[in-house]
C-alpha positions as CSV (number, residue, x, y, z in Angstrom):
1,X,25.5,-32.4,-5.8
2,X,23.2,-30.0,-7.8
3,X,21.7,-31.1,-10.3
4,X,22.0,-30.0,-14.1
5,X,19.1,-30.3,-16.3
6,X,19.7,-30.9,-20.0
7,X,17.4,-31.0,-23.1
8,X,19.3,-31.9,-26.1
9,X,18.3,-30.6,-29.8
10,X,19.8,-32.6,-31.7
11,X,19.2,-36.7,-32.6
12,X,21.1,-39.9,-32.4
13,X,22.3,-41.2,-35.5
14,X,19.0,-43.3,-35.4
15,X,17.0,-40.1,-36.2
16,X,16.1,-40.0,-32.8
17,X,15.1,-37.0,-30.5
18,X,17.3,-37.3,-27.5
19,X,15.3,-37.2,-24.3
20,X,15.2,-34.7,-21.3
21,X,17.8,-35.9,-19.0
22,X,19.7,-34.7,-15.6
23,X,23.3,-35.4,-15.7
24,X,25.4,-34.7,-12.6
25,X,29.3,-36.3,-11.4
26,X,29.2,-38.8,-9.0
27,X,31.6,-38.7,-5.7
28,X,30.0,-41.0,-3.2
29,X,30.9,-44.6,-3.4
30,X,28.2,-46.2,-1.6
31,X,25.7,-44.7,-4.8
32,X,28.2,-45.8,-7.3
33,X,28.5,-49.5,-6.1
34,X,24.4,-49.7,-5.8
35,X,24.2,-48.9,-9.2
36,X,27.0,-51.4,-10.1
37,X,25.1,-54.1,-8.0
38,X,22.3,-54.3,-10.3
39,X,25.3,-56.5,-12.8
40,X,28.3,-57.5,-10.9
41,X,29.0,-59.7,-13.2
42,X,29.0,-57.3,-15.9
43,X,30.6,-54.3,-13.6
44,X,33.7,-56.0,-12.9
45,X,36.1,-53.9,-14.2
46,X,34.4,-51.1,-12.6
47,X,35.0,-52.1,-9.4
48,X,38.0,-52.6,-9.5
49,X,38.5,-48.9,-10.4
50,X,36.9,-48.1,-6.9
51,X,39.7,-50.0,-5.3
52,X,42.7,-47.7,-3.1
53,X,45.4,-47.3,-5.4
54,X,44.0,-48.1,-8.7
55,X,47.0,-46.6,-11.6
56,X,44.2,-44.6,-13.3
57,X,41.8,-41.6,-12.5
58,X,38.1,-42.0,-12.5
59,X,35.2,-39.9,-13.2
60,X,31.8,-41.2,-12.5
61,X,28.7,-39.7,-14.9
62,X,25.2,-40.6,-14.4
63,X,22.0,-39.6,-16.6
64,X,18.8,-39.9,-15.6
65,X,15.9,-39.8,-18.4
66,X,12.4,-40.6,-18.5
67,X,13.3,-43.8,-20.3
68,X,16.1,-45.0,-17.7
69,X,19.3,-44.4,-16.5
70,X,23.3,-44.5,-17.6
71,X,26.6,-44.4,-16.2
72,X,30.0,-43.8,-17.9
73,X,32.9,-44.3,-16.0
74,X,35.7,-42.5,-17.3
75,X,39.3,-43.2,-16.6
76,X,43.2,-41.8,-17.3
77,X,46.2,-43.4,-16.7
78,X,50.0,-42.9,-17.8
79,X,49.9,-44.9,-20.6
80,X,46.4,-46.0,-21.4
81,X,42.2,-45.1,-20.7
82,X,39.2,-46.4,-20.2
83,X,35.7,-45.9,-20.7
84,X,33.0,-48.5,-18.9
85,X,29.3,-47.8,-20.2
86,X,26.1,-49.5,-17.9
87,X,22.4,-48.6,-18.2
88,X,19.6,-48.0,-20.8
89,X,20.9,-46.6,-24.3
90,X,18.7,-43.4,-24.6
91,X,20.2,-42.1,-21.6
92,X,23.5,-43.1,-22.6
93,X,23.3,-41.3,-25.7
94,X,22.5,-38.2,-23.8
95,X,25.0,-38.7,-21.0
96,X,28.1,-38.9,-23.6
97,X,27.3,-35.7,-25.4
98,X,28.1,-33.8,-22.2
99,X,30.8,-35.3,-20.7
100,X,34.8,-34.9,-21.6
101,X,35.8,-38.5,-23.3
102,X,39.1,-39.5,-23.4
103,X,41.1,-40.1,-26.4
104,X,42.5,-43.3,-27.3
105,X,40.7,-45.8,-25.1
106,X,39.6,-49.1,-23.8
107,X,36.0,-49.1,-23.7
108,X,33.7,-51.9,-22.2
109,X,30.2,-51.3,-23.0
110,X,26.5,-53.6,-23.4
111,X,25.8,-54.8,-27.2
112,X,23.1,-52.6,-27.5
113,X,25.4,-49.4,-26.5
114,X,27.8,-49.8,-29.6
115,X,26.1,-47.1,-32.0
116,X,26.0,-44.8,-29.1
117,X,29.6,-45.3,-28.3
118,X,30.6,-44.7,-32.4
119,X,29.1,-41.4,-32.3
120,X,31.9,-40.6,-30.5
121,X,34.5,-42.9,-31.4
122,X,36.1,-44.3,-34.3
123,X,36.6,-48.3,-33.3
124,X,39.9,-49.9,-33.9
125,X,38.5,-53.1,-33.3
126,X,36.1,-55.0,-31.1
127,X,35.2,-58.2,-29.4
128,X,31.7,-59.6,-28.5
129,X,32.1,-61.9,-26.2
130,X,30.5,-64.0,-23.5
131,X,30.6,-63.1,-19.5
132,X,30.1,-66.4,-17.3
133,X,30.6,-66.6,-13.9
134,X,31.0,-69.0,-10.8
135,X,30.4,-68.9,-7.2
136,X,32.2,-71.3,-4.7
137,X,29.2,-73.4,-4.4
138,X,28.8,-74.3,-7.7
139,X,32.8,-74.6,-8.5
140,X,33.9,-77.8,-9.4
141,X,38.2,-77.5,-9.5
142,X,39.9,-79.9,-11.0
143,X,42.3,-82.8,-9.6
144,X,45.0,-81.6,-11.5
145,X,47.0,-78.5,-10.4
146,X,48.8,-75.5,-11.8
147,X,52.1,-74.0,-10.6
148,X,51.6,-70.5,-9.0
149,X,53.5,-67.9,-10.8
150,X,56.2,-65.5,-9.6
151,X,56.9,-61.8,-10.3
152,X,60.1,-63.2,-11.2
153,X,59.1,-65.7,-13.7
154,X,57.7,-62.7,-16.1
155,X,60.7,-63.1,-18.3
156,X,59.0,-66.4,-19.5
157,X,55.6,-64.9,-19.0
158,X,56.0,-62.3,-22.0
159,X,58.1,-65.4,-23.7
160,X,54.6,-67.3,-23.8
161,X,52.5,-64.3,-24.5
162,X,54.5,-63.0,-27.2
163,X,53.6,-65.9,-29.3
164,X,50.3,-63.8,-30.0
165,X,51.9,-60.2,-30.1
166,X,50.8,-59.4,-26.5
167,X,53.7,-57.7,-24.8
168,X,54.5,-55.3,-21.8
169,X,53.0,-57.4,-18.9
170,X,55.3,-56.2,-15.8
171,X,56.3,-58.0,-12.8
172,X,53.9,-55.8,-10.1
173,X,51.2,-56.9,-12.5
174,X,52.3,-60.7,-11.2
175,X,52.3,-59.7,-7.8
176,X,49.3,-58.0,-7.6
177,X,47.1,-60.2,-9.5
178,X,46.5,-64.5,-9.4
179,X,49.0,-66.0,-12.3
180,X,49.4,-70.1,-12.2
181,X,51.2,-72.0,-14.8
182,X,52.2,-75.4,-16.6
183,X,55.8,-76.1,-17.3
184,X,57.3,-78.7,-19.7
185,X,60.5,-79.3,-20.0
186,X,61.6,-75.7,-18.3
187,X,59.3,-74.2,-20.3
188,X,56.1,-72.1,-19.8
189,X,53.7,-73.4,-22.2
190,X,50.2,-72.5,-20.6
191,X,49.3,-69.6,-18.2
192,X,46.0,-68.0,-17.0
193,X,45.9,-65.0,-14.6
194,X,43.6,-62.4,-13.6
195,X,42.5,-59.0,-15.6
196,X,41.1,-57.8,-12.4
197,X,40.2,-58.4,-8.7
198,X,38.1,-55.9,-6.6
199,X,38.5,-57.2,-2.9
200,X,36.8,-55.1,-1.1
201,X,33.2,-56.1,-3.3
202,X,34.8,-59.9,-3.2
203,X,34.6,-60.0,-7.2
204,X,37.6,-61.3,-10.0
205,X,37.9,-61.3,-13.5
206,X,39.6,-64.5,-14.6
207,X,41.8,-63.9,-18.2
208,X,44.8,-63.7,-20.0
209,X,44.6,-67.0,-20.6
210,X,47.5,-68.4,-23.0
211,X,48.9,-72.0,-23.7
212,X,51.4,-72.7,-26.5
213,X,50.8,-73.6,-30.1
214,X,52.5,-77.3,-29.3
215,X,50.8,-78.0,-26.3
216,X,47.3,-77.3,-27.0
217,X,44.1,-79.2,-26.9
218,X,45.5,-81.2,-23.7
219,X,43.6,-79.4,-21.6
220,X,46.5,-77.1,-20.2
221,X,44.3,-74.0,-20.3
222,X,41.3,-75.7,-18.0
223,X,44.0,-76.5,-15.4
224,X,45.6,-73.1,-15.3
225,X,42.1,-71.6,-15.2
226,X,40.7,-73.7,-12.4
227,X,43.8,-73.3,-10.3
228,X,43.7,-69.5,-10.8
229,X,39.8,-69.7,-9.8
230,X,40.3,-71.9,-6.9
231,X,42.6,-69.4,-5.2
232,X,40.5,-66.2,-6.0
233,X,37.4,-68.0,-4.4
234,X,39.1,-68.2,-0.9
235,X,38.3,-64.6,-1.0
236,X,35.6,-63.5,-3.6
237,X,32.0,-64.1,-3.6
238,X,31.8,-64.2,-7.5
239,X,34.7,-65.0,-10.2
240,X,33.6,-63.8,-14.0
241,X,35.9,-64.5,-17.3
242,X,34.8,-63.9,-21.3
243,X,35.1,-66.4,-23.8
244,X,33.9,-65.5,-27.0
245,X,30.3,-67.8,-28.1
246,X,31.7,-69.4,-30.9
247,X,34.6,-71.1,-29.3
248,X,32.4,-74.1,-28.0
249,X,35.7,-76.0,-26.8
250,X,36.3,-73.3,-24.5
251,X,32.9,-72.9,-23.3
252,X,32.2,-76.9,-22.5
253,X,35.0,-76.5,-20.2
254,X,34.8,-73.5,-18.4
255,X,31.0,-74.6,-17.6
256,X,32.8,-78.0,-16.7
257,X,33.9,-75.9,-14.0
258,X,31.1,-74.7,-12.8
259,X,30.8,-71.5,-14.9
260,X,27.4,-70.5,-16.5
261,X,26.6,-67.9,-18.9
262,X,25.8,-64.1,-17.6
263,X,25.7,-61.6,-19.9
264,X,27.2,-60.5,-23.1
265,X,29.7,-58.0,-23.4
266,X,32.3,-55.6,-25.9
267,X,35.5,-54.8,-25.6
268,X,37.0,-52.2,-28.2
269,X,39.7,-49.8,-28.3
270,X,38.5,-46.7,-30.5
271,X,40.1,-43.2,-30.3
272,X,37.6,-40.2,-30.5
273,X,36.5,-38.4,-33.2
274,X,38.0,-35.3,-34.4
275,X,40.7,-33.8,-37.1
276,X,43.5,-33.9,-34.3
277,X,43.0,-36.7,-32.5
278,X,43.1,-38.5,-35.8
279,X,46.5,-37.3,-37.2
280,X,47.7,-37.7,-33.6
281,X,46.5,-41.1,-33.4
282,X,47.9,-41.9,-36.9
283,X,51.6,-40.6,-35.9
284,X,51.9,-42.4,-33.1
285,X,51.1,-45.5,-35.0
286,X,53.5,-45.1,-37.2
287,X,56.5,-44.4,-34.6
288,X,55.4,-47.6,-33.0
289,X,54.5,-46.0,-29.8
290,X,50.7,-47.8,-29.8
291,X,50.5,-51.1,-29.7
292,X,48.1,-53.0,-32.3
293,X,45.5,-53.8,-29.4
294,X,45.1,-54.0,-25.9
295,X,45.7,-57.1,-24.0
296,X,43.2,-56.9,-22.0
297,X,40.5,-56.5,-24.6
298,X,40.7,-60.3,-25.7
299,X,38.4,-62.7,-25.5
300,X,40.3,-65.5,-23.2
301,X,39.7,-68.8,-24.9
């Protein structure tokens, strides 16, 4: 594809000349997953955007700049977007003042991209949290084990989810994704599943990990995650989740499984910047038809 060459006049909101850069689209996949190889960890999401049949349409962007490189990932769906961010900020900056953003969006992104991203977005909220990841050699599952969930158990699901205002999860979302369970008394009262899974790069993302106000601090959680992790390593080379840094609990025992610390990460929602998108953003609040945050842009633990 030709290339477009791009000097931009104007400055980040540092004060800071944006560099000479060459922006073009990416179409072939093999180019895209090299760059994505450099952090798998980190790419994850990504990924599984590459997969056959992914719900939403994506557009890959890089930038290339004296100082580095960026991609954006771009993608539309029905009834959500996303933006994923990768490389070295100055080239970022650049790339995202040519390219068409989308409006209201999930947006996964480095630390250090943040300002770059808010020149463009107003953020609705945001989570810094921590990637880890395990490898079936270094996995250590526990004796105890969870009860794999079924598309038709999602009554219960939502039940156990809507305890902390996280609704909508479908039943094809079940089947197409690793969900185990602990049940008490007929109840579901702990639950972990999977955000993503890219087979065909043989990488998961662990989350949505839930266990009930009564039942906690028994260690529920660690057996639903380690049952979920078990199964998704019969197929994948690497198996990532997030825990936010602070929540030590939930760090001692997802490295007791044999997860260690990769990278940091953020997860926002922000909708972009302008006089219509604002008022359109603000109606829709108010008729209910957006929901307060994104479930998959929590922290799990």
């Amino acid at each position: 594809m030709k290339w477009v060459w791009i000097r931009r006049s104007g400055k980040t909101s540092g004060g800071k000349e944006l560099p000479l850069v060459r922006v073009r689209k990416l179409t072939d996949t093999a180019e895209i997953v090299s760059f994505l190889d450099q952090r798998r960890a980190y790419s994850v999401p990504a990924y599984a955007r590459l997969e056959p049949g992914y719900p939403e349409i994506p557009l890959w962007f890089e930038a290339t700049a004296p100082v580095g490189k960026a991609l954006c990932l771009t993608a539309r769906g029905v009834f959500s977007n996303y933006v994923f961010t990768m490389g070295d900020t100055p080239a970022l900056h650049a790339l995202l003042a040519e390219i068409r953003l989308p409006g209201r969006a999930l947006i996964t992104c480095q630390p250090e991209h943040l300002p770059a991203i808010e020149q463009h977005y107003e953020i609705e909220w945001h989570l810094m949290a921590k990637r880890m990841i395990v490898r079936r050699e270094t996995f250590k599952a526990m004796d105890e084990k969870a009860i794999r969930l079924k598309p038709s158990q999602i009554h219960e699901v939502n039940r156990l989810y809507g305890i902390e205002g996280i609704h909508g999860f479908s039943a094809s979302r079940v089947r197409r994704g690793v969900f185990y369970g602990i049940w008490k008394d007929d109840r579901l009262v702990a639950v972990a599943g999977t955000h993503a899974i890219a087979p065909t790069y043989r990488i998961a993302h662990v989350g949505n990990v839930m266990t009930h106000p009564d039942f906690r601090n028994q260690g529920l959680a660690k057996i639903c995650v380690s049952s979920v992790t078990g199964e998704l390593l019969e197929t994948c080379e690497d198996v990532v989740l997030d825990v936010e840094a602070d929540n030590v609990p939930a760090v001692r025992a997802y490295t007791s499984l044999g997860y260690r610390d990769d990278c940091a990460v953020v997860e926002a929602i922000g909708h972009r910047k302008s006089f219509v998108g604002a008022i359109i953003n603000t109606v829709c609040r108010r008729l209910g038809l957006i929901p307060p945050r994104y479930e998959e842009g929590v922290a799990d633990g």
